[in-house]
C-alpha positions as CSV (number, residue, x, y, z in Angstrom):
1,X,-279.7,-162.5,-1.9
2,X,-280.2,-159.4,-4.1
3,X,-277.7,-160.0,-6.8
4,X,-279.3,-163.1,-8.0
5,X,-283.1,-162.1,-8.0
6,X,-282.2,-158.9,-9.8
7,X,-280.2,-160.6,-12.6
8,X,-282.8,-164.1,-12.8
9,X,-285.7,-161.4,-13.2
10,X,-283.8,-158.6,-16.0
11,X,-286.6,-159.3,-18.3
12,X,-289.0,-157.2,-16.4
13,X,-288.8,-153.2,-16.6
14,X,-289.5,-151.6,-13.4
15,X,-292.6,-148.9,-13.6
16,X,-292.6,-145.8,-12.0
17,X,-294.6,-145.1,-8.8
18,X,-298.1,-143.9,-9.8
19,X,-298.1,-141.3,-6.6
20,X,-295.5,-139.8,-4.7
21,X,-294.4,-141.1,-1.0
22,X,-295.4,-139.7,2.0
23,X,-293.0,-137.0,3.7
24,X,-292.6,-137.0,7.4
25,X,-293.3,-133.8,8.8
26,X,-291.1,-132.5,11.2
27,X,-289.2,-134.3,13.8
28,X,-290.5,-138.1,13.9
29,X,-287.9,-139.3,16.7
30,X,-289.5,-142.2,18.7
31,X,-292.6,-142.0,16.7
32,X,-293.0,-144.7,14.1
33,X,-296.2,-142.5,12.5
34,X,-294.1,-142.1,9.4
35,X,-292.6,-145.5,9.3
36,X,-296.2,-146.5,9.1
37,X,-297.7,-144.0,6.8
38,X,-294.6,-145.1,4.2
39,X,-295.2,-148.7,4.8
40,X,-298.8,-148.4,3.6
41,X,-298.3,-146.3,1.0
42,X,-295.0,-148.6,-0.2
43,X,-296.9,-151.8,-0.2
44,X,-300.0,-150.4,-2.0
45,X,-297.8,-149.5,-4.0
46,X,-296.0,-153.0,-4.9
47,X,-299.3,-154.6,-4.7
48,X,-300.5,-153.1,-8.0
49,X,-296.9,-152.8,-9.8
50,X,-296.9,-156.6,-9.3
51,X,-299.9,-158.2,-9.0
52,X,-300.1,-159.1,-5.5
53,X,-302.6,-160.8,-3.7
54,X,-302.0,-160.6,0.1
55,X,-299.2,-158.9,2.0
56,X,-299.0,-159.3,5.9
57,X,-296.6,-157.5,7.9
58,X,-295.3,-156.6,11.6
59,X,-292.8,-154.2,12.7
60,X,-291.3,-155.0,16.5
61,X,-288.9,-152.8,18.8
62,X,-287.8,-155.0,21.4
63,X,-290.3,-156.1,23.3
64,X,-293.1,-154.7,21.7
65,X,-295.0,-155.3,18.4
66,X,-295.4,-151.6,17.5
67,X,-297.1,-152.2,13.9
68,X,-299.0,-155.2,12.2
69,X,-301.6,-155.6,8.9
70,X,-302.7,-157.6,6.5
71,X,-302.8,-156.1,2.5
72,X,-305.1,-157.8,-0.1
73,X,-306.5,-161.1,0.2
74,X,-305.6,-164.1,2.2
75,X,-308.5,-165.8,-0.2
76,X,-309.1,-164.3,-2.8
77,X,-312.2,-166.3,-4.2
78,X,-313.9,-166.2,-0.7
79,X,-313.0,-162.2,0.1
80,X,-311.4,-163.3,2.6
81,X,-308.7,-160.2,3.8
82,X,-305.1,-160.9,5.1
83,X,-305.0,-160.1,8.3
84,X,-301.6,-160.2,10.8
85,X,-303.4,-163.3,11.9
86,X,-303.6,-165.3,8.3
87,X,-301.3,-167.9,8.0
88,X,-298.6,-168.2,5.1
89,X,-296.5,-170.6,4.0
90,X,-293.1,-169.1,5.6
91,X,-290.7,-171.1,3.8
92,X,-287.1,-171.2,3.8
93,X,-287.7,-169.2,7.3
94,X,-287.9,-172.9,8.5
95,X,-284.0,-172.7,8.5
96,X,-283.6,-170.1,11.2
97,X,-285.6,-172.1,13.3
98,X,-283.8,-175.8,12.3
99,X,-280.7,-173.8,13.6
100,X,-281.9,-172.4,16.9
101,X,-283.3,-176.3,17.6
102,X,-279.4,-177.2,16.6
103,X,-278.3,-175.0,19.2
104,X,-280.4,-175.8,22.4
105,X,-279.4,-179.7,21.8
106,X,-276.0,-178.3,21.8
107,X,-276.2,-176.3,24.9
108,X,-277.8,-179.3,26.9
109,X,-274.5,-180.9,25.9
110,X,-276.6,-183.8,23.6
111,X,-274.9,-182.3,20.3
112,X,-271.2,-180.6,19.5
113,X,-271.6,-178.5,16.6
114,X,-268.1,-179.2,15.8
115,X,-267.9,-182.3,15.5
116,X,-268.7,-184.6,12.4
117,X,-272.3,-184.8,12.2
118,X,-272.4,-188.5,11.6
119,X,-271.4,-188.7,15.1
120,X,-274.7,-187.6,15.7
121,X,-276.4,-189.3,12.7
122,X,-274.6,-192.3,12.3
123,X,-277.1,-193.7,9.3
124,X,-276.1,-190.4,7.3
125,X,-273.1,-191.2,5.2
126,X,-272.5,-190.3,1.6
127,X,-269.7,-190.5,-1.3
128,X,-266.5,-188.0,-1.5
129,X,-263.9,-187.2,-4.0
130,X,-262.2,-184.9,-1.6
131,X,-260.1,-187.5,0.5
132,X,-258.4,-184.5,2.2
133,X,-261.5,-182.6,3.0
134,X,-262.6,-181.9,6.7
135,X,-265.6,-183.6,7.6
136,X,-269.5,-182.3,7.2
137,X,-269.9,-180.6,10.5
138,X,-273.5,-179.4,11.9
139,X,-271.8,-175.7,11.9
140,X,-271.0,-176.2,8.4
141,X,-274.8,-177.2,7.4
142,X,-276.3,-174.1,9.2
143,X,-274.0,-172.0,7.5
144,X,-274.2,-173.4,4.0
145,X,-270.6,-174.9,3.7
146,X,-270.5,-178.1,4.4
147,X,-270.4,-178.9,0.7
148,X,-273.5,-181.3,0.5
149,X,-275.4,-181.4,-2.5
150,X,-278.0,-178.2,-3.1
151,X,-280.5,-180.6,-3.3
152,X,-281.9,-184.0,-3.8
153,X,-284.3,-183.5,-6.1
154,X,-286.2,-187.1,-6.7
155,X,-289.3,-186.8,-4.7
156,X,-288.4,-183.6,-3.4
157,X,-291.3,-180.9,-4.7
158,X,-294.4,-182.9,-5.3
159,X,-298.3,-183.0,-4.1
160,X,-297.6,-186.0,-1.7
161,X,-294.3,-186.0,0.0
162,X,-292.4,-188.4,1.6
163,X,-291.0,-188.3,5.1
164,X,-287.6,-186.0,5.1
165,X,-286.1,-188.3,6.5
166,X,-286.0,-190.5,3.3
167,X,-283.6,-188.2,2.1
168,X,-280.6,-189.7,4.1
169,X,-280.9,-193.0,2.1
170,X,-280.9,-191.3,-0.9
171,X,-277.6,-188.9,-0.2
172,X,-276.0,-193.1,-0.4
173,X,-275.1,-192.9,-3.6
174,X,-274.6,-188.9,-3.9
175,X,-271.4,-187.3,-3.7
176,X,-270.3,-183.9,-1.7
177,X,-270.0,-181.5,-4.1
178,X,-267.4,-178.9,-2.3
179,X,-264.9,-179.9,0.2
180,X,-266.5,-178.4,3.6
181,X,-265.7,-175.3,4.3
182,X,-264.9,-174.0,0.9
183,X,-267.8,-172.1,-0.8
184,X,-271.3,-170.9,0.2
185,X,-273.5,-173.5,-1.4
186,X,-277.2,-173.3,-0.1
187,X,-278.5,-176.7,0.7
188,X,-282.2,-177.9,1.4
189,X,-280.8,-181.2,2.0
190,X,-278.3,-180.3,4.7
191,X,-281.4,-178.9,6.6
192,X,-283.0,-181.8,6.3
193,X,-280.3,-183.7,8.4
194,X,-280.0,-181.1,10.5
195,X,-283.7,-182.0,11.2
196,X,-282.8,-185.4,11.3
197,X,-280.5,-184.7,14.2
198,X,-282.8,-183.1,16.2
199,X,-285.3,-186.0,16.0
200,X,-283.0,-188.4,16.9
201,X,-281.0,-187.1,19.6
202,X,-284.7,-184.9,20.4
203,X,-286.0,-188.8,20.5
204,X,-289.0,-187.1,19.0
205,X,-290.5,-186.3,15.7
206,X,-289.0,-183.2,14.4
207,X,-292.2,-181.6,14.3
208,X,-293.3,-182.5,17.5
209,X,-289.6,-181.1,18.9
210,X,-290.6,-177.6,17.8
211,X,-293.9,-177.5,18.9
212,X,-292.5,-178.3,22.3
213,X,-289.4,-176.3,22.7
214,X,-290.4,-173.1,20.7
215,X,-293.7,-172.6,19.1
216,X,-295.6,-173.4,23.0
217,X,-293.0,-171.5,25.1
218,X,-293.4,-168.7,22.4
219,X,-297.0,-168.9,22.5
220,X,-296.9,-169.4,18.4
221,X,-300.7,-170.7,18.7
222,X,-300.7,-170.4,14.6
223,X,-297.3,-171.8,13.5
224,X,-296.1,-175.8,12.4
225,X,-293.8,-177.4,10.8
226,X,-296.5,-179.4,8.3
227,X,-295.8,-181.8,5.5
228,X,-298.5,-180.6,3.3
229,X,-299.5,-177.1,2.5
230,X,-303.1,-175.9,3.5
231,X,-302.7,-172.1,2.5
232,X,-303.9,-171.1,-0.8
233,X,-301.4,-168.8,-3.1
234,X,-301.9,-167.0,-6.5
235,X,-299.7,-166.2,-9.6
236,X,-300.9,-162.5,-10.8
237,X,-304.0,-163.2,-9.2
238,X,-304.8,-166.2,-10.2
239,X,-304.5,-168.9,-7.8
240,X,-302.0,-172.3,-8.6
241,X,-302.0,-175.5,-7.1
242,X,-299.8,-175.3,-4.1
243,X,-296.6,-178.3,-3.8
244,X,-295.0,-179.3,-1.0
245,X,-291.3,-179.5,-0.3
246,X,-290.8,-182.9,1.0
247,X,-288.0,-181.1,3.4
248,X,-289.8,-180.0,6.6
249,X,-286.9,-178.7,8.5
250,X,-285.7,-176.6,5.5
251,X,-288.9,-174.6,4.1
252,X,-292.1,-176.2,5.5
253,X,-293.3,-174.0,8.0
254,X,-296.4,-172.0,8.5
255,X,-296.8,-169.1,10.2
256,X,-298.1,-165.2,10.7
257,X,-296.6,-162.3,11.6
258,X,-298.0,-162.3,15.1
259,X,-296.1,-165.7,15.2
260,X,-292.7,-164.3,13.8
261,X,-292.7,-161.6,16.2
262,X,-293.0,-163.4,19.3
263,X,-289.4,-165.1,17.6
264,X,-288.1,-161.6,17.3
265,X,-288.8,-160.6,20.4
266,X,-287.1,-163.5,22.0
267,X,-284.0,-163.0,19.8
268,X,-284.3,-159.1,21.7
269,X,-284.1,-160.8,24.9
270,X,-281.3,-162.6,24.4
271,X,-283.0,-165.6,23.9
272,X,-285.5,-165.8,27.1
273,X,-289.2,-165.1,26.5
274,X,-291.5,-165.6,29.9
275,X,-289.9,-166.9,32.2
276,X,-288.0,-169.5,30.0
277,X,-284.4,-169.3,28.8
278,X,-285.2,-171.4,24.8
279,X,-281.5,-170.4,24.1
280,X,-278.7,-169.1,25.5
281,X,-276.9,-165.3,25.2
282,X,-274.1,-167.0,23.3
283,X,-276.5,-168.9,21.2
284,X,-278.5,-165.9,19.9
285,X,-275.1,-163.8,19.5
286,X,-273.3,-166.9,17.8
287,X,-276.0,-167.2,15.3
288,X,-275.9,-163.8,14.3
289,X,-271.8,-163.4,13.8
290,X,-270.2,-164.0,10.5
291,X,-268.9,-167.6,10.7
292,X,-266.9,-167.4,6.7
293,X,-265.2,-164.4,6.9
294,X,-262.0,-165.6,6.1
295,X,-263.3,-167.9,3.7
296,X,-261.2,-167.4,0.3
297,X,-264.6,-167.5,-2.0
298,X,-267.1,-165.6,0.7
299,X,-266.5,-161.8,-1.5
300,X,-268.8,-160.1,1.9
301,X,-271.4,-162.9,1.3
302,X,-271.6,-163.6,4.8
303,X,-273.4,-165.8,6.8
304,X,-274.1,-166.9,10.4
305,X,-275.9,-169.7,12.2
306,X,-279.1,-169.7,10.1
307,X,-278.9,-166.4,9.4
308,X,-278.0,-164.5,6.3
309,X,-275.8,-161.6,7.1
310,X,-275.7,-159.9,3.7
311,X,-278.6,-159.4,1.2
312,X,-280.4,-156.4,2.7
313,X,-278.1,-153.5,3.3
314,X,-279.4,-150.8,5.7
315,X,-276.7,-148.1,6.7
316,X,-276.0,-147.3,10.3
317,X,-277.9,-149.9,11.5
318,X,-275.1,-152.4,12.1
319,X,-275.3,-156.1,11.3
320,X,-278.6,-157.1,9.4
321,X,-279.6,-160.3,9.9
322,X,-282.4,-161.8,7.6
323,X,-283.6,-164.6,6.1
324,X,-286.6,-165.0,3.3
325,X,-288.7,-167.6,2.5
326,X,-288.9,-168.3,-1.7
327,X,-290.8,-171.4,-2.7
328,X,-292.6,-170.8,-5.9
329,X,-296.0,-169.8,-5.2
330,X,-295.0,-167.5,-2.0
331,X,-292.5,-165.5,-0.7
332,X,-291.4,-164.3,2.7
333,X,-288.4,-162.4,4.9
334,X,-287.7,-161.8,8.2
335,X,-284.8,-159.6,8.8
336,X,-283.8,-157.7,11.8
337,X,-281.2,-155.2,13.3
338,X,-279.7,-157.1,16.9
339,X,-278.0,-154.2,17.6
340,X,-281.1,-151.8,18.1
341,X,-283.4,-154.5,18.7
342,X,-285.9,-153.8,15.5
343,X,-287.2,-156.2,13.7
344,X,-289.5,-157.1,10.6
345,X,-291.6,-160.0,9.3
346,X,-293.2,-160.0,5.6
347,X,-295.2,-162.5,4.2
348,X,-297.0,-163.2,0.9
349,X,-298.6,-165.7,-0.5
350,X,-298.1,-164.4,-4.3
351,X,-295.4,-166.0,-6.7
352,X,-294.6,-162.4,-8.1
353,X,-293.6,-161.2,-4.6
354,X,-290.3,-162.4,-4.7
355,X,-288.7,-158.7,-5.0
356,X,-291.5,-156.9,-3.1
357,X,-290.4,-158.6,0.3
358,X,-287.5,-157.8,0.5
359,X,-288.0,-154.3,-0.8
360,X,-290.4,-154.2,2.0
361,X,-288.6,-155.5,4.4
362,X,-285.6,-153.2,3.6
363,X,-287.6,-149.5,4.0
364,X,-289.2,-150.7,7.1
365,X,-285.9,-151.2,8.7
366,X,-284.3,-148.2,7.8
367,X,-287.4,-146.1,8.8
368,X,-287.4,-147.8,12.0
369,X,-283.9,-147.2,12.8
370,X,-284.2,-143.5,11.8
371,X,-287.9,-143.4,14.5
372,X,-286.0,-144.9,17.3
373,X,-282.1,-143.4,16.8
374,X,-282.3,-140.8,14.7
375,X,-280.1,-142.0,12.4
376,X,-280.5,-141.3,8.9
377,X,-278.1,-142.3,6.3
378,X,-279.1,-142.5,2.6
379,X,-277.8,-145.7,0.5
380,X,-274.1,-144.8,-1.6
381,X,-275.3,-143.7,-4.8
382,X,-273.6,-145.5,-7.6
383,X,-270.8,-142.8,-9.4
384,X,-271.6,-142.7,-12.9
385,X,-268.4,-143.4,-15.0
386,X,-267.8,-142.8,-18.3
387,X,-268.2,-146.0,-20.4
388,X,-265.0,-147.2,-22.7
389,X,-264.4,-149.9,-25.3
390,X,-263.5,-153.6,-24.2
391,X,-259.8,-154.2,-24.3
392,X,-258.2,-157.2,-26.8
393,X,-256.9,-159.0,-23.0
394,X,-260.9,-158.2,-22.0
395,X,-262.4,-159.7,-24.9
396,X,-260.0,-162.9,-25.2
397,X,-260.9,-163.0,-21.3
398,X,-264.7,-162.9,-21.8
399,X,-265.2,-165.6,-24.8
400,X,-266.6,-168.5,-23.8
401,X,-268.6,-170.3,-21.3
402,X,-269.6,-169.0,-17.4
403,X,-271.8,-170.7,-15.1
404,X,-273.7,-168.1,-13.1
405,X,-276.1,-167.9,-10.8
406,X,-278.4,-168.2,-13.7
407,X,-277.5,-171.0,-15.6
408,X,-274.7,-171.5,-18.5
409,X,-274.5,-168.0,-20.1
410,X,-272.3,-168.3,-22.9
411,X,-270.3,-165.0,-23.9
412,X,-269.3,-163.9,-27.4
413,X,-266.8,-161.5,-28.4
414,X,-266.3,-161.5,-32.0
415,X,-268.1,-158.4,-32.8
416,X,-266.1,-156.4,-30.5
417,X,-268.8,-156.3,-27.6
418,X,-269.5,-159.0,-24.7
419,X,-272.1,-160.4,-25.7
420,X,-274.0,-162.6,-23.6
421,X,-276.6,-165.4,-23.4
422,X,-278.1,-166.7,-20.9
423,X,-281.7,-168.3,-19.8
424,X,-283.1,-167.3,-22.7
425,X,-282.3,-163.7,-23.0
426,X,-279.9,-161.4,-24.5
427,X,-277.3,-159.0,-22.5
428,X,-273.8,-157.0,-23.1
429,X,-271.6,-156.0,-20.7
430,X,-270.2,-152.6,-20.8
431,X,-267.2,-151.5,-19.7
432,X,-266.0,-148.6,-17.8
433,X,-263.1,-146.5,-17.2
434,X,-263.0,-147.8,-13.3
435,X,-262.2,-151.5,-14.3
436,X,-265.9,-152.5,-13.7
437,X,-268.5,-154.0,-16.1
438,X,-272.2,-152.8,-15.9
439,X,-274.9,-154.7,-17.5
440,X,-277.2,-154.3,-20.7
441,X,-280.9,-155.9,-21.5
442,X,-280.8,-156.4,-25.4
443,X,-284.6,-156.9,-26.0
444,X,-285.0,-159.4,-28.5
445,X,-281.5,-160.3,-28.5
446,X,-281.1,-156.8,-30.6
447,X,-282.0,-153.4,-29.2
448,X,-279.9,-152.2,-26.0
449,X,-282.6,-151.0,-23.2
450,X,-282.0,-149.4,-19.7
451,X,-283.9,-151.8,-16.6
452,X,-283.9,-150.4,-13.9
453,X,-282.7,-153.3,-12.2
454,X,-279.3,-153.3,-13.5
455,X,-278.5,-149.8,-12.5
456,X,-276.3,-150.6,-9.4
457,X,-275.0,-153.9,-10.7
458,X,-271.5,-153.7,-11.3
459,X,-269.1,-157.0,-12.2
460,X,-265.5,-157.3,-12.1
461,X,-263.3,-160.7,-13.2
462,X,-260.7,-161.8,-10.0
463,X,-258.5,-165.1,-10.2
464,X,-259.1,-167.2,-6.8
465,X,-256.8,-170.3,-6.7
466,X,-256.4,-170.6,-10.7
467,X,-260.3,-169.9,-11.1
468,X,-261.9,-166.9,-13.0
469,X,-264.3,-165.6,-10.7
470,X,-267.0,-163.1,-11.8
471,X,-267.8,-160.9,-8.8
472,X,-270.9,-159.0,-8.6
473,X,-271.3,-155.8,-6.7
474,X,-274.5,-154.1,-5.4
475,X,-274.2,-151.3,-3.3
476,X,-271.7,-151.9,-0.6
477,X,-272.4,-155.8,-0.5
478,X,-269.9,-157.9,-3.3
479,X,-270.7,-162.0,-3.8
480,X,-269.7,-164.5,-6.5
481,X,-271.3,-164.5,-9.5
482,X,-270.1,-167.3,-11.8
483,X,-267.1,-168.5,-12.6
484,X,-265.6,-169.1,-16.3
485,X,-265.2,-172.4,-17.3
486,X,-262.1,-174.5,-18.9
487,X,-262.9,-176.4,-21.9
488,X,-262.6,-180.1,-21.1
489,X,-262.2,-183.6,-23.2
490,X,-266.0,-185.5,-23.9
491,X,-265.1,-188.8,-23.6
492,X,-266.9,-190.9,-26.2
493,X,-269.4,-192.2,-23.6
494,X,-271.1,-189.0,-23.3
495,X,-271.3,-188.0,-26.7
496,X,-273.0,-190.8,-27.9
497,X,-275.6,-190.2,-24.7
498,X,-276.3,-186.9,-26.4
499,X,-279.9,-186.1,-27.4
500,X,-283.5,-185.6,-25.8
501,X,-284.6,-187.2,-22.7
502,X,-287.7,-188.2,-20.3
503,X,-287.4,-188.9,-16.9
504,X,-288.5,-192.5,-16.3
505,X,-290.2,-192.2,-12.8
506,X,-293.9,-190.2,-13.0
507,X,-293.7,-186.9,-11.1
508,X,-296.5,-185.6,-8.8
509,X,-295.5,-182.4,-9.1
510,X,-294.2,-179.6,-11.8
511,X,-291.6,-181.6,-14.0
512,X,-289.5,-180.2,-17.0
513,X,-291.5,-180.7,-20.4
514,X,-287.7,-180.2,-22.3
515,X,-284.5,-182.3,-21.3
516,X,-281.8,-182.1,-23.8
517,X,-278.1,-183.2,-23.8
518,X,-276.1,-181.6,-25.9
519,X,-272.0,-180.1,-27.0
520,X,-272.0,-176.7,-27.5
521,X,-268.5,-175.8,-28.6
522,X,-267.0,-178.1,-26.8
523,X,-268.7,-178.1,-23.7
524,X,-271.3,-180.8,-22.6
525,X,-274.4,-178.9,-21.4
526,X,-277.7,-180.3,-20.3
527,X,-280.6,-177.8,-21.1
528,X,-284.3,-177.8,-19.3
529,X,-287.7,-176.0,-19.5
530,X,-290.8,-176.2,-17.3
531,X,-294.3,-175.4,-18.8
532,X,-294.5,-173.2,-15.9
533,X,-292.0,-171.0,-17.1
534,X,-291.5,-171.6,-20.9
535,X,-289.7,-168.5,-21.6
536,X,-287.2,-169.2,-19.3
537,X,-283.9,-172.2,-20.4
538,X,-282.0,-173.3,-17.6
539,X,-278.7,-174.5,-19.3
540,X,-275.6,-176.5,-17.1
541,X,-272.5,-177.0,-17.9
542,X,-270.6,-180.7,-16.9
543,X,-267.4,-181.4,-16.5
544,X,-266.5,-185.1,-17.0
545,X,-264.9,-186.7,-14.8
546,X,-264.8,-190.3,-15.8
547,X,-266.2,-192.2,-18.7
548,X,-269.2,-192.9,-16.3
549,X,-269.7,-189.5,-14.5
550,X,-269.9,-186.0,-15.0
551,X,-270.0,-183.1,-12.4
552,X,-272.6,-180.0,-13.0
553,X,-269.4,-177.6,-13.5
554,X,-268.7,-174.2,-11.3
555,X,-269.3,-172.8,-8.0
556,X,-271.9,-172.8,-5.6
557,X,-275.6,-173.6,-5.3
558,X,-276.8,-176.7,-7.6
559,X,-273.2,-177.5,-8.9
560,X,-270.9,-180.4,-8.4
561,X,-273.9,-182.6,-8.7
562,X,-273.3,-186.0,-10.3
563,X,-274.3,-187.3,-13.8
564,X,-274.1,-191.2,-14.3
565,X,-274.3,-193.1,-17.0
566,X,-275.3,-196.5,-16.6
567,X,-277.5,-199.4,-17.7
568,X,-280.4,-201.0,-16.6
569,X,-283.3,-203.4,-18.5
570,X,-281.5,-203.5,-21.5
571,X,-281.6,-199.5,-21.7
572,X,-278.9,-197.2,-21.1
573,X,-280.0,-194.4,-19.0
574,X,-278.7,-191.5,-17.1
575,X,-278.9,-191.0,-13.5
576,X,-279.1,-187.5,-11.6
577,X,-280.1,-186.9,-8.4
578,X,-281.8,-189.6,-7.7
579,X,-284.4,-189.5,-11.4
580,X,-283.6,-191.9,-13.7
581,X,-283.3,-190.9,-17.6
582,X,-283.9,-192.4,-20.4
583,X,-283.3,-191.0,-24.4
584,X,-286.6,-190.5,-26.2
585,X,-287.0,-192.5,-29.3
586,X,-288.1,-189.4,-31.4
């Protein structure tokens, strides 16, 4: 999603293009010259601007690949160029592909996607305070509703994973976080059943099912779903030790852009490729149509089978249907237009490509579409209107806590302004004379400075069932930002659990340096750093909800995850998705 990259990443000013595009000369229709000649100069281009190492990419019309390269370095330390051949770490790609498995077992008639999924994986249960709520479907999993935890995170991001399937054990003692069917909430760990699933009722490894029913009928010589990474990846040019994500079916695959666009093509032919029908028409046109519409939180954040169906914006072209890859040491995004059967794959294996993918991926689909149909429709531009001071109702509404897709920002209103912290950095909101909020980067918490990032960011407040929802707008795409949270009661419990803390179990893999918690005006919040990323402070709000447990408080991704208090050896300790804590003596 755009929304949350642009605000997670305000601290960096955009720079100007050293030289100017390339124009197209005269009448390009049904030549993709200029699509390529842009392309080249677009990725040069965030290359330098962002220290990137290698870059692969492949454009495909239909049936055809009409455009593939490699940028940079596929190893760096060897000379080694990317090529459309050199094989990436395609991450959260994975998921499209854990779907499509979902939905040939469920054409064969071995799986309803309807139907509770412990029908289908009977060992999978797992805790509920929702004794109303409809049951975790596998529709619900593929499209991020089904209200099971984001992630569970012991043993989940390490040098030496575990089998994914060790992940239905531990969801035991987890709770669902969201009744199903209530709020987009992306989930690893729902993937991983998924995954599960297909093994069981595949009655083959997981691995082995894709290799069998996709990557050979596909001819994918170069693409696996592999426990253990084997591509290096860089970090401004210097490479970094490369984890793996102990789940497969959600983010371990590897792959080139040759590979992806054999996918493509198949989802062009309505899922045939060869002689072989992999998936049905109503399977490929299923997976691509918005499945929460009607959904009270969805605020056009809309999703399919797999598929994201917001995100990447490209007018005329129809539905857009993408999904990118983030892990991070490498990113990745394959998106596509079904409707005129065009089609792009980008992959990096730099941590600082995050934005650049997309970006990527964005301009070669509009160019595309503009080659092949003519049409040509430049993005809304964002009116400019007049800024205004903050109401009294505004700031009284404003004061306080949020959760947001960044973290606890906490918002202060005394001055006058909105005033806002959050991960570390300093903003304001400004208001306008349309009702909307725009956003300002205060460096060093002080001086008010223009990113380009924020220009098309707008925010509005709406109240969804008794909730204060902030909604953020980019272009003609709106999604839930945060949501303001009530003060609650601390029960005595917690506050005398507050303090610094270590997690008991050794990590093989990057673990926070800084666990604190603490009450901030009322609220308990539990703060965290990584030495990876010291100038970055993830902070979480919790919402008791006994003497014993807490919920991570607000809406969405990473929240309604359970605190615990409890004992053990003598030592009281908190538990939290699946780590155990203990408070450091000093």
């Amino acid at each position: 999603m755009r929304l949350p990259y642009l605000v997670a990443t305000t601290f960096l000013i955009l720079s100007g293009c050293a030289t100017p595009p390339p124009v197209a000369d005269g009448n390009s229709r049904g030549s993709y010259r200029h699509t390529e000649n842009y392309l080249n100069w677009l990725i040069d281009q965030e290359m330098t601007q962002n220290d990137i190492t290698g870059i692969s990419i492949a454009l495909v019309d239909d049936q055809q690949v009409i455009w593939q390269k490699g940028f940079g370095h596929a190893d760096l330390e060897l000379g080694i160029p990317a090529t459309p051949e050199t094989i990436y770490r395609a991450g959260s790609i994975a998921k499209v592909f854990t779907a499509a498995a979902t939905m040939q077992l469920a054409e064969r008639g071995l799986l309803d996607i309807d139907r509770p999924l412990v029908e289908a994986l009977p060992e999978f249960s797992i805790n509920s305070r929702f004794p109303k709520a409809a049951p975790v479907t596998p529709r619900n999993v593929m499209t991020h509703h089904s209200g099971l935890p984001s992630n569970f995170l012991r043993g989940m991001y390490v040098r030496d994973p575990g089998r994914f399937e060790t992940v239905i054990e531990g969801l035991h003692d987890q709770y669902l976080t969201f009744p199903p069917d209530y709020v987009f909430s992306y989930s690893n760990v729902g993937m991983a059943l998924l995954g599960a699933t297909v093994q069981r009722i595949g009655q083959q490894p997981f691995d082995r099912y894709m290799e069998r029913n996709f990557f050979q009928p596909l001819g994918m010589t170069s693409s696996s779903f592999a426990a253990r990474a084997v591509t290096k990846a860089y970090d401004s040019h210097r490479e970094i030790e490369v984890f793996s994500l102990r789940d497969m079916p959600a983010a371990n695959l590897l792959s080139n852009v040759v590979d992806l666009s054999q996918f493509l093509k198949m989802q062009f032919a309505d899922g045939r490729h060869g002689g072989q029908q992999l998936l049905s028409p109503a399977s490929v046109r299923e997976m691509v149509r918005v499945q929460n519409a009607g959904f009270p939180l969805t605020f056009q954040q809309y999703v399919g089978l797999g598929w994201m169906l917001s995100g990447i914006e490209v007018p005329g072209g129809g539905t857009v249907a993408s999904h990118g890859g983030s892990l991070p040491d490498s990113h990745s995004m394959m998106a596509m237009l079904p409707e005129h059967k065009l089609g792009v794959v980008v992959l990096s294996n730099s941590a600082t490509s995050h934005a650049s993918v997309t970006k990527i991926a964005t301009e070669a689909l509009r160019l595309m579409l503009e080659a092949k149909t003519g049409i040509r429709q430049e993005p809304a531009k964002v009116v400019s209107v007049p800024e205004r001071e903050p109401t009294a109702a505004e700031l009284k509404l404003f004061n306080g806590h949020f959760d947001t897709l960044v973290g606890l920002a906490k918002i202060s209103t005394g001055a006058g302004k909105i005033d806002v912290e959050a991960g570390g950095h300093h903003f304001r909101l400004v208001p306008h004379q349309d009702g909307l909020f725009s956003v300002q980067y205060k460096l060093f918490g002080l001086i008010p400075l223009r990113v380009g990032a924020f220009d098309d960011i707008r925010l509005s407040l709406a109240n969804v069932g008794g909730r204060q929802i902030v909604v953020g707008r980019i272009g003609g795409e709106s999604q839930m930002f945060g949501e303001k949270l009530k003060p609650t009661d601390i029960p005595e419990s917690f506050l005398k659990r507050i303090g610094h803390y270590e997690i008991i179990d050794k990590i093989d893999g990057p673990a926070p340096n800084h666990i604190v918690l603490k009450e901030d005006d009322g609220l308990l919040v539990g703060e965290v750093r990584f030495p990876e990323r010291p100038e970055f402070l993830l902070r979480i709000g919790f919402q008791p909800v006994s003497d014993s447990e807490a919920i991570t408080a607000g809406l969405g991704s990473g929240r309604g995850d359970t605190l615990r208090l409890f004992s053990e050896d003598n030592e009281e300790r908190l538990g939290f998705s699946g780590y155990q804590l203990r408070k450091k003596l000093n």
